[in-house]
C-alpha positions as CSV (number, residue, x, y, z in Angstrom):
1,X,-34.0,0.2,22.8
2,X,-31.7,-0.8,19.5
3,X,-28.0,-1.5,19.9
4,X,-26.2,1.7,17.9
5,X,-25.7,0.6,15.0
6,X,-21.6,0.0,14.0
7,X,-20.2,1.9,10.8
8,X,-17.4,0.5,8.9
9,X,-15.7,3.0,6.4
10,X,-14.2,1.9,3.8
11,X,-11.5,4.7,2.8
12,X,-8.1,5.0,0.5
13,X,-6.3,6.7,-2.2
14,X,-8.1,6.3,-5.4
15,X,-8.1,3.4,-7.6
16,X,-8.2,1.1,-5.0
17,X,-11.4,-1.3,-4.7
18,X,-13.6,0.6,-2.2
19,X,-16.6,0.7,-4.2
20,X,-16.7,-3.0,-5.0
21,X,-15.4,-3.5,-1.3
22,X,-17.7,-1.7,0.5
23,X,-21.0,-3.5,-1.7
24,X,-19.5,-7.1,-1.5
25,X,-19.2,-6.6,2.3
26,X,-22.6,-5.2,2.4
27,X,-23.9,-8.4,0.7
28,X,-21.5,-10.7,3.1
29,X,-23.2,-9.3,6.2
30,X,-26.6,-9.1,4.7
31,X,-26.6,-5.2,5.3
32,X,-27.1,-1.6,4.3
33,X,-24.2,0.1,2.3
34,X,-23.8,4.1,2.1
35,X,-22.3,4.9,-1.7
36,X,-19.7,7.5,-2.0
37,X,-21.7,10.6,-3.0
38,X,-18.5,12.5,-4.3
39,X,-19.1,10.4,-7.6
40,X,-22.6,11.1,-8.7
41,X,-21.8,15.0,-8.0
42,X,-18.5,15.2,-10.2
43,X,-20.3,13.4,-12.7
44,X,-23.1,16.1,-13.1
45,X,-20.0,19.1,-12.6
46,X,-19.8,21.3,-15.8
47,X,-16.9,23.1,-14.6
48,X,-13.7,22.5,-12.5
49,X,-14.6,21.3,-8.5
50,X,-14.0,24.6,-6.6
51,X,-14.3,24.5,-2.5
52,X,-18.2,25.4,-3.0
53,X,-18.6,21.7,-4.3
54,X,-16.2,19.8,-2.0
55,X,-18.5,21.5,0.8
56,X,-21.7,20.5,-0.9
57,X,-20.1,17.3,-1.2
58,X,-19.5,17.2,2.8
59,X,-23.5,18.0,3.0
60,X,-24.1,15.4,0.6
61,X,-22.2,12.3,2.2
62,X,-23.7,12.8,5.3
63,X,-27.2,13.3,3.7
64,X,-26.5,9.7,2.6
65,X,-25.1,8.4,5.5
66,X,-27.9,9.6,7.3
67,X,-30.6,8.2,5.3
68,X,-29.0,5.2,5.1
69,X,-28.5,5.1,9.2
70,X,-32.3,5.7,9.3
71,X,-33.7,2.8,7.3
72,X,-30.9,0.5,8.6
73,X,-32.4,-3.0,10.1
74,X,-29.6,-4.4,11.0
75,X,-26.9,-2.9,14.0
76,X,-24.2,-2.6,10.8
77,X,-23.5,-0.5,7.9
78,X,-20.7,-0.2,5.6
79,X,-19.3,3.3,4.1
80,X,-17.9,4.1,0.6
81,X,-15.5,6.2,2.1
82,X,-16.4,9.5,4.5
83,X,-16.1,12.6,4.3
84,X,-12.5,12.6,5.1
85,X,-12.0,12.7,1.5
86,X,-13.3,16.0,1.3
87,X,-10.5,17.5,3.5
88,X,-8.0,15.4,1.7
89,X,-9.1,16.4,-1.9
90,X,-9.2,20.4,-0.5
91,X,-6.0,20.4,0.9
92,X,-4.4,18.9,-2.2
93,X,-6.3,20.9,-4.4
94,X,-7.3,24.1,-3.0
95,X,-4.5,24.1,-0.3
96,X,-7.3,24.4,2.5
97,X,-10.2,22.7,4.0
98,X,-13.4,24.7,4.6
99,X,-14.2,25.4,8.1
100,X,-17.4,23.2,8.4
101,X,-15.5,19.9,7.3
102,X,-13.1,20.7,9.9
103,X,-15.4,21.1,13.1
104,X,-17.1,18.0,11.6
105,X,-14.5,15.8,11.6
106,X,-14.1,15.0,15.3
107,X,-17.7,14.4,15.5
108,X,-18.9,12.0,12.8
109,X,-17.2,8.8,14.1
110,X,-16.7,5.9,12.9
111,X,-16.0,2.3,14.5
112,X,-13.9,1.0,12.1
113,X,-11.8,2.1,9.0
114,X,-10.5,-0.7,6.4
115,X,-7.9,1.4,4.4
116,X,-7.7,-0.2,1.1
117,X,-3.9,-0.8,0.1
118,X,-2.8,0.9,-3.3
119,X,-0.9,-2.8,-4.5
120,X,-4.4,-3.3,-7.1
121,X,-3.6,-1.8,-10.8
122,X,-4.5,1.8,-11.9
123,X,-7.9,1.7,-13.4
124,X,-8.6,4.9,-15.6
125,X,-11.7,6.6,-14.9
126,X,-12.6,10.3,-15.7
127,X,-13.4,11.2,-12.2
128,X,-10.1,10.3,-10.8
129,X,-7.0,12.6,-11.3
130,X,-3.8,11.3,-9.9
131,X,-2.4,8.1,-10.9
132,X,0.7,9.2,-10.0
133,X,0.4,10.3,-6.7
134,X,-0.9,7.0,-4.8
135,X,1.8,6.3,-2.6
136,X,1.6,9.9,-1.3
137,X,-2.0,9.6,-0.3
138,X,-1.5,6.6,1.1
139,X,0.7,8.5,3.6
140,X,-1.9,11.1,4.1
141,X,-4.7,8.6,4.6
142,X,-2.7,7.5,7.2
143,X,-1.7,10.8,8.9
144,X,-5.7,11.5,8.8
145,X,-6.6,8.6,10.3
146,X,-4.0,8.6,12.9
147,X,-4.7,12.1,13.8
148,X,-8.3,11.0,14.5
149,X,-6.9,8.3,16.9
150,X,-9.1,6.3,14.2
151,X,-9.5,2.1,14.6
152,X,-8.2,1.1,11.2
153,X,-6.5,-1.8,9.2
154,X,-5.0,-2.1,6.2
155,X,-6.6,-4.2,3.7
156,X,-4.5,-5.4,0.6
157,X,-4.6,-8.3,-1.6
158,X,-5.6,-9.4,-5.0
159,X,-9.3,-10.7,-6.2
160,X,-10.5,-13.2,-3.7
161,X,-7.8,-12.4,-1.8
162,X,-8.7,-8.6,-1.0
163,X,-12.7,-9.4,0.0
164,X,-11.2,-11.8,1.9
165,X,-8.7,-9.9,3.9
166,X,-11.3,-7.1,4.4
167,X,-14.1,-9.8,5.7
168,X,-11.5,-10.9,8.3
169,X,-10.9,-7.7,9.4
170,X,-14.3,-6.9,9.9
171,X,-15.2,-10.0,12.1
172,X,-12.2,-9.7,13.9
173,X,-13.7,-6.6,15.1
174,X,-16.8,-7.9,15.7
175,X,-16.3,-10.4,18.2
């Protein structure tokens, strides 16, 4: 029988490296890396996110995580951020979570969270929408993760620096 295989989610306010994270640890432990499906389905929206698409969006990170969970080799994946966001984006946008998210969230675990720090610049990007509201998602990332009695670590840094700090992390909890 396999070992389960350990998932690492990579998770934050936006504009914060967890796209490039998540792939440069994926290369650094030689292994499989879910990408955050949230992007590739607000790229193809037409008209404003409405709590429809954040719950097709919950369907479709899993979908991914799951596929990726199925062809994985190795006892290790990495996570470009969970479904999480999904509740965060609905309660700040909507001013609710749908239902299914909800029941799901105590269930999808995850061994280990690296919650990328906001102290990297503002990139612009059309899919993102609040430059000015990092410091209070930080604070919500927190409460999330807390509230999940979620293993996490903050991961800050510059350049080098930041992969750095996130591959220590990582084989800190490894060993």
């Amino acid at each position: 029988m396999s070992k389960p295989i350990k998932k690492i989610a990579i998770v934050g306010p936006e504009s914060t490296g967890k796209s490039t994270i998540t792939q440069q640890l994926a290369k650094h432990f030689n292994t499989l890396w879910v990408p955050e499906y949230a992007r590739y389905y607000c790229a193809a929206l037409t008209e404003s996110c409405n709590l429809q698409d954040e719950v097709n969006m919950f369907h479709g990170q899993l979908a991914l995580e799951d596929s990726i969970l199925a062809i994985a080799e190795k006892d290790l994946i990495f996570c470009d951020t969970t479904f999480i966001t999904v509740k965060i984006w609905s309660d700040e946008v909507f001013g609710e979570t749908p239902q299914i998210v909800l029941d799901a969230l105590p269930k999808y675990n995850y061994d280990l969270y690296l919650l990328m720090d906001i102290d990297l610049p503002w990139q612009e990007d059309p899919l993102r929408d609040f430059p000015h509201k990092r410091e209070h998602f930080m604070q919500v990332w927190h409460q999330e993760l807390k509230a999940l009695n979620a293993l996490y670590v903050k991961v800050g840094g510059q350049g080098e620096e930041r992969i750095s700090n996130a591959i220590t992390a990582v084989q800190s909890f490894l060993v």
